[in-house]
C-alpha positions in Angstrom: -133.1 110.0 -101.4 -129.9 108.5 -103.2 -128.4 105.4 -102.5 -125.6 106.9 -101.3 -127.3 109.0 -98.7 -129.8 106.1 -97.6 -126.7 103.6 -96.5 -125.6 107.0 -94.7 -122.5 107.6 -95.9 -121.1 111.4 -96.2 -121.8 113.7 -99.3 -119.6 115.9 -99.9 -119.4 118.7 -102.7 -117.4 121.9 -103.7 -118.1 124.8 -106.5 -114.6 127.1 -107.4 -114.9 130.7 -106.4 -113.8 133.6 -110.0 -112.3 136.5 -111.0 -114.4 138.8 -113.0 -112.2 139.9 -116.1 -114.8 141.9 -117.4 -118.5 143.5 -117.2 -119.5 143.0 -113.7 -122.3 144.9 -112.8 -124.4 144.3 -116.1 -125.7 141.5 -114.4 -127.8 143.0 -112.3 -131.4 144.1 -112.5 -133.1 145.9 -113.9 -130.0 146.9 -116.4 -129.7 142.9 -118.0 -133.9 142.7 -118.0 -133.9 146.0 -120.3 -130.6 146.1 -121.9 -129.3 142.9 -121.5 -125.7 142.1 -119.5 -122.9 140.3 -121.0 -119.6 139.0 -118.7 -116.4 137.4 -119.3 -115.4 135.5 -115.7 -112.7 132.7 -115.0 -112.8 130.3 -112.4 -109.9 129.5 -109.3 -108.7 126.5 -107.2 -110.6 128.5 -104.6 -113.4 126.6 -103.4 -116.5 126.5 -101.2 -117.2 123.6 -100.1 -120.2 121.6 -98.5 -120.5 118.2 -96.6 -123.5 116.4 -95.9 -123.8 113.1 -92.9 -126.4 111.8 -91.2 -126.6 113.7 -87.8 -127.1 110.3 -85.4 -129.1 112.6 -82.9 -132.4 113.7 -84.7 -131.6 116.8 -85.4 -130.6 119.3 -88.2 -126.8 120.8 -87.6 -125.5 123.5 -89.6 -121.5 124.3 -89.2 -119.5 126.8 -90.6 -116.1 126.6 -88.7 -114.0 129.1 -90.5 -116.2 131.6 -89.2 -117.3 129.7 -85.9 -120.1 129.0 -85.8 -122.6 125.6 -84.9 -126.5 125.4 -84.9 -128.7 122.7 -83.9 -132.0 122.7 -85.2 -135.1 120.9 -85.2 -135.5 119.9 -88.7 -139.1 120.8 -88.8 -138.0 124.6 -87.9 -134.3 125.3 -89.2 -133.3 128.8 -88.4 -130.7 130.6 -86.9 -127.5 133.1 -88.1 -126.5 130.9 -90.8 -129.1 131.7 -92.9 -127.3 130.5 -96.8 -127.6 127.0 -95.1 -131.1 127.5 -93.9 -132.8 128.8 -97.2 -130.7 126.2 -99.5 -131.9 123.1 -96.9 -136.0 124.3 -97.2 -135.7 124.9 -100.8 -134.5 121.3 -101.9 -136.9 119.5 -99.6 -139.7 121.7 -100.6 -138.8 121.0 -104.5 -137.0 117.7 -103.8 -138.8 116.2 -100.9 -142.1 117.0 -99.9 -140.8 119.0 -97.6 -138.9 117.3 -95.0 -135.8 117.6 -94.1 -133.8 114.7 -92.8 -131.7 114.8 -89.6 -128.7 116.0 -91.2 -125.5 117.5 -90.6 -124.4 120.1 -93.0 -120.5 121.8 -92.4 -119.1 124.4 -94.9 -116.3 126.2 -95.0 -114.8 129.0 -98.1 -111.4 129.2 -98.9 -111.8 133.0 -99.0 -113.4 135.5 -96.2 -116.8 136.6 -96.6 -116.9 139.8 -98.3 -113.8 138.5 -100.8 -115.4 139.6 -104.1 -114.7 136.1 -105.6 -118.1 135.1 -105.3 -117.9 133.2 -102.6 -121.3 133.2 -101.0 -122.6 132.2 -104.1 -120.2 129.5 -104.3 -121.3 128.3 -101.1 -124.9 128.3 -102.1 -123.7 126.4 -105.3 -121.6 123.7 -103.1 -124.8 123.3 -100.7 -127.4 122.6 -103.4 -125.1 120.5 -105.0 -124.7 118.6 -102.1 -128.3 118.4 -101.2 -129.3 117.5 -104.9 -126.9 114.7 -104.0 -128.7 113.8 -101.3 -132.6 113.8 -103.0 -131.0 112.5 -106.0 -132.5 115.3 -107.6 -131.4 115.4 -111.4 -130.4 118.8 -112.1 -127.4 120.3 -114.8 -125.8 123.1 -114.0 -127.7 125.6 -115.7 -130.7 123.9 -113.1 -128.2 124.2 -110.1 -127.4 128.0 -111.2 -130.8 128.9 -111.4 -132.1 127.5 -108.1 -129.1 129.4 -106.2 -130.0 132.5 -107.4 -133.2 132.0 -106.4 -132.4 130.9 -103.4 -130.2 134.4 -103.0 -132.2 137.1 -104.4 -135.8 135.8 -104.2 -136.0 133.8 -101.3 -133.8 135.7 -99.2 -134.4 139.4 -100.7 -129.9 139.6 -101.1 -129.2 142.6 -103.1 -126.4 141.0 -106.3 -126.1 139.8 -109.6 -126.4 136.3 -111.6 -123.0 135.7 -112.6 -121.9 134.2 -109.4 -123.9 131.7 -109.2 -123.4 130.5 -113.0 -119.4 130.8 -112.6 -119.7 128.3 -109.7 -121.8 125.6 -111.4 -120.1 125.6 -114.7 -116.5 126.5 -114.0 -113.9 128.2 -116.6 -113.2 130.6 -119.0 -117.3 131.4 -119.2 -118.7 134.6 -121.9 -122.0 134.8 -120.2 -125.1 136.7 -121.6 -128.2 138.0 -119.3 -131.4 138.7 -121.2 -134.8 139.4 -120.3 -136.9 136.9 -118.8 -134.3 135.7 -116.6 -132.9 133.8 -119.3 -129.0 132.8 -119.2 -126.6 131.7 -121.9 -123.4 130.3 -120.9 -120.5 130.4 -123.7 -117.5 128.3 -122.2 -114.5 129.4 -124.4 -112.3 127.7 -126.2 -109.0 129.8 -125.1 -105.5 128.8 -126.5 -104.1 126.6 -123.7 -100.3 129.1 -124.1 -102.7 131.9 -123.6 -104.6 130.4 -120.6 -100.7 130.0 -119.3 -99.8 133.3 -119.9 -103.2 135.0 -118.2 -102.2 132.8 -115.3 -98.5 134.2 -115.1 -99.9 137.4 -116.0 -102.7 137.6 -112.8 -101.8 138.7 -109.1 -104.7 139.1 -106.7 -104.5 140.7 -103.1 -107.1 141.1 -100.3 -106.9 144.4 -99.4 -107.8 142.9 -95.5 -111.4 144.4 -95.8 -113.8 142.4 -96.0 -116.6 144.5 -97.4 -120.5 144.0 -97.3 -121.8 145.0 -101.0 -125.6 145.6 -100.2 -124.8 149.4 -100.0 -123.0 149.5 -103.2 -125.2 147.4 -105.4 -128.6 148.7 -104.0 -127.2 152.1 -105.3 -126.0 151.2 -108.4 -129.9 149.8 -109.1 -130.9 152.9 -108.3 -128.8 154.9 -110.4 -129.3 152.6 -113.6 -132.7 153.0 -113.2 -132.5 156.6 -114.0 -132.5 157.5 -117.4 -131.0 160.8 -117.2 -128.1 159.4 -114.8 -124.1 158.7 -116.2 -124.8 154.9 -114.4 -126.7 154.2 -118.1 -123.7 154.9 -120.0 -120.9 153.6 -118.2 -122.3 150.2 -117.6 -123.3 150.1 -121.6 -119.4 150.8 -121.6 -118.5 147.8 -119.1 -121.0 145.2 -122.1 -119.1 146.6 -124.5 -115.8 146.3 -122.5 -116.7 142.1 -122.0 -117.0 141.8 -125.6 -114.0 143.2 -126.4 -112.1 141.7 -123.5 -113.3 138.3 -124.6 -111.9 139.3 -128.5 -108.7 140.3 -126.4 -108.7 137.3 -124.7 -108.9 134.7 -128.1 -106.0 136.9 -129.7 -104.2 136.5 -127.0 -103.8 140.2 -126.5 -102.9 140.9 -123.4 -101.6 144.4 -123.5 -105.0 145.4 -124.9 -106.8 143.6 -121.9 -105.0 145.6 -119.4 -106.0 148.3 -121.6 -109.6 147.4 -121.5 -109.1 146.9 -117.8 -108.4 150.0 -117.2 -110.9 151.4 -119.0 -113.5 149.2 -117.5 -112.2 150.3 -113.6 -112.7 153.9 -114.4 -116.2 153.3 -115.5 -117.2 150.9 -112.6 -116.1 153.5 -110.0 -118.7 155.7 -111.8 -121.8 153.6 -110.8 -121.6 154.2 -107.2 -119.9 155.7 -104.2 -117.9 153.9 -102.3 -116.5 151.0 -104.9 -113.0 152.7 -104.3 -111.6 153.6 -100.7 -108.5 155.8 -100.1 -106.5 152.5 -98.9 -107.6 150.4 -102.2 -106.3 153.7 -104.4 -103.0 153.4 -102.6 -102.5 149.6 -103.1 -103.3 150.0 -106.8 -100.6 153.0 -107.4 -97.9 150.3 -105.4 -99.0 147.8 -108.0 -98.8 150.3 -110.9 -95.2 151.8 -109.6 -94.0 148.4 -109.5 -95.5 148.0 -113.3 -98.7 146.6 -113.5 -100.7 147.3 -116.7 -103.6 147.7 -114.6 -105.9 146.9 -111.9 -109.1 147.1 -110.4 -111.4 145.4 -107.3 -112.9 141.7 -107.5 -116.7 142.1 -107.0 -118.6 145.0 -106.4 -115.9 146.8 -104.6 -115.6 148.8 -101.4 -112.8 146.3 -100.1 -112.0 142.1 -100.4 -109.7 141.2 -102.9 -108.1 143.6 -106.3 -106.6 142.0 -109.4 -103.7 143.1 -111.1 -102.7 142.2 -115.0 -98.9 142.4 -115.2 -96.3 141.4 -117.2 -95.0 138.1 -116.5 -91.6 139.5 -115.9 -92.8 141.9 -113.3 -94.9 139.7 -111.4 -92.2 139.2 -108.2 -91.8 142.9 -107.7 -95.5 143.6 -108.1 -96.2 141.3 -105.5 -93.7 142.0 -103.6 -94.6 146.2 -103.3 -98.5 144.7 -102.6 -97.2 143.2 -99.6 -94.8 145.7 -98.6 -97.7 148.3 -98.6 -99.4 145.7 -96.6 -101.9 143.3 -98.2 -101.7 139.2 -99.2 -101.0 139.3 -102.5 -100.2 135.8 -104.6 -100.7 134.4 -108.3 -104.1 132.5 -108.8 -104.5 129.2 -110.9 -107.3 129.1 -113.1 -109.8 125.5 -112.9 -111.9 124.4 -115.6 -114.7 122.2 -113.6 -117.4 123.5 -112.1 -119.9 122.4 -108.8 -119.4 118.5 -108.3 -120.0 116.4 -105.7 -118.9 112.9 -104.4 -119.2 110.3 -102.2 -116.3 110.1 -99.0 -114.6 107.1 -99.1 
């Protein structure tokens, strides 16, 4: 245990939530183990956050208040509905701790639904093993914290998703990141003009579209389908690799009529891996945007509802926000963050 945690003072951590620019979905098995998957993703001062205190009772609390709810466990037998908690908490004392679990209590809360399509239960994942590697004094890098959250996800859970959650979290930024076989991962943080990093910024409007979808559905068929060698999935998500590598050239020029462009491009072939990534009302907030003169837009995530993304031009950002919210969704700006997971110690 750290020193920090044994003179009981409170951990806390946080890991930022992202926007997927390009390539989503070529993260996913088994299309990255065979073909390998390739996405460009940038990081927002949207957070999940984690904080860690001795519980004074003996017993193991997990609390989630922006989605109310409290458990009290025995540490020897955590359960209940908050099972991200639960699965993060017996993974680092197995692998940190022999196994035991101190009395603990452990409160999270997103700045985002669930369901968003920003990544945020991954974030959260992210933010709790943070905080518990805080905690064990366990001495893992990012590419370590990554890894075990994932894990934690799709192998020790069984969740249905991809690996570039998990990666955007614990690193933070502009990230180019590569999915090969053998579950191998290579993270290229760019080095992006900071007037072009301005101008993305200015250029970006995200609304939530007030679903707040479960993507099981979408991404257990889109497995399915890429699976199939005869299928159309194949070919479109070779198209969305292709699109990241040419949105990350777009991104380096500065181009930023050719990454609406690619955008575009990329949307039509994402709503070809599955049913259900588009829905009637998410059509008709997109043509608002577009009227108002949006270069394009498509969802955040796998789709079927949280938040879209529009690129604009700068000088038609007020009036494409404002027809977003006159057709009824939150719509904003976003500001991009460059760090990644991180913890510290309350004062």
């Amino acid at each position: 245990m750290s020193r920090a945690a044994a003179t009981g003072a409170v951990l806390r951590a946080r890991a930022p939530l992202r926007l997927g620019l390009a390539g989503g979905g070529t993260d996913l098995s088994p299309y990255c183990d065979a073909h390998g998957g390739a996405v460009l993703n940038v990081t927002i001062d949207r957070y999940a956050y984690a904080s860690l205190a001795p519980s004074g009772d003996g017993a193991l609390h997990f609390h989630a208040p922006d989605i109310a709810v409290a458990e009290r466990h025995d540490p020897a037998r955590p359960g209940g509905q908050l099972v991200l908690h639960q699965a993060v908490a017996r993974r680092m004392a197995r692998d940190f701790a022999a196994g035991v679990l101190p009395a603990v209590t452990v409160t999270s809360f997103v700045d985002a639904p669930p369901g968003s399509g920003l990544g945020s239960s991954s974030a959260l994942v992210v933010a709790l093993v943070e905080v518990f590697a805080a905690l064990f004094a366990a001495p893992l890098g990012p590419y370590d914290i990554a890894h075990l959250a994932y894990e934690i996800e799709r192998v020790d859970l069984g969740l249905a998703g991809g690996r570039q959650d998990q990666y955007a979290a614990a690193f933070g930024g502009v990230n180019f990141i590569e999915f090969l076989a053998g579950d191998r991962v290579i993270v290229n943080p760019l080095r992006v003009a900071p007037a072009m990093l301005a101008e993305l910024e200015t250029a970006l409007v995200i609304c939530f579209t007030g679903v707040s979808r479960r993507s099981e559905t979408i991404i257990v068929e889109q497995q399915r389908r890429m699976a199939e060698p005869a299928g159309g999935a194949l070919a479109d998500l070779h198209r969305l690799k292709a699109d990241a590598l040419a949105m990350k050239d777009a991104l380096l020029r500065g181009e930023i009529a050719r990454m609406g462009a690619i955008l575009e491009r990329s949307w039509a072939a994402k709503k070809r891996t599955a049913s259900g990534i588009s829905t009637a009302p998410m059509e008709r907030l997109r043509a608002a945007a577009m009227a108002a003169g949006a270069l394009a837009g498509k969802v955040s995530g796998a789709g079927g509802g949280g938040f879209m993304m529009f690129l604009v031009p700068p000088e038609k950002r007020v009036a494409v926000i404002g027809a977003l919210r006159e057709a009824g969704a939150e719509a904003s700006g976003v500001h991009f963050t460059a760090r990644g997971a991180e913890h510290w110690v309350a004062p």
